[in-house]
N, C-alpha and C positions, 0 to 999 in steps of 0.2 A: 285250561291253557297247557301247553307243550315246550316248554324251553327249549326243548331239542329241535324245533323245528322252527327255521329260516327263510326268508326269500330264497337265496341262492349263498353260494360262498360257505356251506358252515363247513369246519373241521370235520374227521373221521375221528379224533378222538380229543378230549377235555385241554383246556388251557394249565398250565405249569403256574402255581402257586410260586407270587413274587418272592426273589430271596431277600430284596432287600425294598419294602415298599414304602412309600410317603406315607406318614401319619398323619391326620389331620382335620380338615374339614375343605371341603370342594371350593375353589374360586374361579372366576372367569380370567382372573389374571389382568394386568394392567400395564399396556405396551408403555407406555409414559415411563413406568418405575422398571421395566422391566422383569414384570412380573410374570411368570409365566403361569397359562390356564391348567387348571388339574384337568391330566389324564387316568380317564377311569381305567382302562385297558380291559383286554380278554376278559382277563378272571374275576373282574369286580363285575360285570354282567354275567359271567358263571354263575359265583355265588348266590347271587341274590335268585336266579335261575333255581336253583338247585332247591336253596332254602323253600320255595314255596312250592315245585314238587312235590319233594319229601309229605307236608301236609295235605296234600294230594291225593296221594299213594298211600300214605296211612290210613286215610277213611276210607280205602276201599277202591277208590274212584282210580281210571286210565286216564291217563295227560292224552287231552286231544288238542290240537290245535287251533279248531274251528270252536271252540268255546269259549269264551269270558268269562265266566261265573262258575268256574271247578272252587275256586277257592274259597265262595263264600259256603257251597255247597257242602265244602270237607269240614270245614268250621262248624255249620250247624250240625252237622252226622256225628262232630265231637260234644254234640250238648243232649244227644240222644243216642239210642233211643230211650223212650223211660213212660211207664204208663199207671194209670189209678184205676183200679177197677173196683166193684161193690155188685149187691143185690139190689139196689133199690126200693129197700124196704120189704123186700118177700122174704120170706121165713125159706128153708130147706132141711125136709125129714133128713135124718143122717138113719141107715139101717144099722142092725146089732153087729159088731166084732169087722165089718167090712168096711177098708180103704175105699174112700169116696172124696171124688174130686168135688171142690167146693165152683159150686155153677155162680163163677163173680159174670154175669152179662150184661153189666153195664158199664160202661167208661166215663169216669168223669175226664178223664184225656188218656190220646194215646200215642203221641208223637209221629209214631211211623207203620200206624197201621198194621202192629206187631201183633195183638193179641186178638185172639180168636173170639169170641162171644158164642161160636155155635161148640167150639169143644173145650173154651174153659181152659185156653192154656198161651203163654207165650213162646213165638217163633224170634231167636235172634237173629235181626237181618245182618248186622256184620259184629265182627268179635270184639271181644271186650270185657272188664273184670267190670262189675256191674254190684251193686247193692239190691237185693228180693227182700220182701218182709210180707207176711200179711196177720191180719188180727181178725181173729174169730169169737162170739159169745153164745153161750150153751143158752138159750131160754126155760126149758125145763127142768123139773129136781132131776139131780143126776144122784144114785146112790152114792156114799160117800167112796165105796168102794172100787166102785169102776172107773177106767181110766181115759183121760181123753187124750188123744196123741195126733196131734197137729206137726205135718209135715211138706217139708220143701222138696215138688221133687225136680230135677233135671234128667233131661229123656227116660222118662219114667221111673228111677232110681233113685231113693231117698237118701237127699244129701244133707238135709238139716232139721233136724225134729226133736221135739220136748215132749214130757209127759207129767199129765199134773190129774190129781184126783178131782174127782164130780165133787158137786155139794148142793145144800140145797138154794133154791130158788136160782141164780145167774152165776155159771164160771164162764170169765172171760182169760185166755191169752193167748201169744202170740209169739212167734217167729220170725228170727231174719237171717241172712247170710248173705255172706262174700261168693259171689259165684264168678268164675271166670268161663267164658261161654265164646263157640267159636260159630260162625255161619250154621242157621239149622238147626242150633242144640233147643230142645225146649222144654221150657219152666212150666209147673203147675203147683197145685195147691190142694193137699188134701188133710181127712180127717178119719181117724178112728175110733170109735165111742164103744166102751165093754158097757154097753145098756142099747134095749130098747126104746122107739119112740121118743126120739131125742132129736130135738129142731136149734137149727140155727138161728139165731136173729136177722131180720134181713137189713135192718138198720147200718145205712152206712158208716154210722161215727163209730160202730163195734164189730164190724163184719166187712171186711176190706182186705186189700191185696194192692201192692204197688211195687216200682222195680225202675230203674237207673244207673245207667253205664255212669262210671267216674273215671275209667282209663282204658285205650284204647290198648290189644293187643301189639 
């Protein structure tokens, strides 16, 4: 929808906020008692104009005229994007001392068709301070010495990472963060292990990655 656009007649610039306006609630008025009908005027179909622009404009979207349905469209863009990823049950060798992105190819959802499955990483399609976490679990002994270093990165740059020693039989944890992300920026998921021959679990309830806008730029 387009507020700004009219059959014919509209203004070259916004209606004047009443100085002194009726408070109230709307009536058709009754010639009888001489009551008279509320007048909404200019700027009470401004506002209400304006207001639902505004949510509009904020997800992203152009006020076009010819449309009916921008508003429900900005609505849903405010409840995503946001997605679940996993292995599926596949294990992944992790190499000695090297940053490795964690191959999540499978979606148990993914809102807006953000996350890639062939490079393992999220594209934001419009901006937004967002919640990222994912949880990883070691299957093999890891020496108690070496370290595992689970990190978040955004456009390839680690913005949020932990570091917790191996042990034997299963270390599992996990990472999140506050990221605020604009059109373009994109999130992935990796892992450093100071050992050889060290596999991930591919088990979804221990080995996951997920992400969700909660405010909009």
């Amino acid at each position: 929808m387009d507020n700004r656009k009219w059959q014919s007649a509209a203004a070259g610039s916004p209606p004047s906020v009443p100085g002194s306006p009726s408070s109230g609630f709307p009536t058709n008025g009754n010639p009888g008692t001489s009551t008279p009908a509320t007048i909404p005027g200019d700027w009470w179909f401004h506002q209400i104009g304006e207001e639902l622009r505004s949510v509009i404009v904020a997800a992203g979207l152009t006020p076009t005229h010819s449309a009916v349905n921008q508003l429900l469209a900005a609505i849903k863009l405010g409840q995503g994007p946001a997605f679940h990823v996993h292995r599926n049950g596949v294990s992944q060798t992790i190499p000695a001392n090297t940053s490795t992105v964690i191959q999540f190819g499978t979606e148990l959802f993914d809102t807006d068709n953000a996350w890639d499955t062939t490079n393992f990483r999220f594209t934001c399609p419009t901006g937004g301070d967002g919640i990222y976490s994912f949880g990883l679990t070691v299957q093999n002994d890891v020496v108690s010495s070496a370290i595992i270093n689970p990190t978040i990165r955004k456009n390839g740059a680690g913005v949020k990472q932990t570091a917790v020693n191996g042990g034997a039989g299963i270390t599992s944890v996990a990472v999140s963060a506050l990221l605020s992300l604009v059109a373009g920026d994109l999130v992935d998921f990796t892992i450093l292990i100071a050992a050889a021959g060290v596999n991930l679990r591919g088990n979804d309830a221990v080995t996951y990655a997920y992400g969700s806008r909660v405010r909009w730029l």
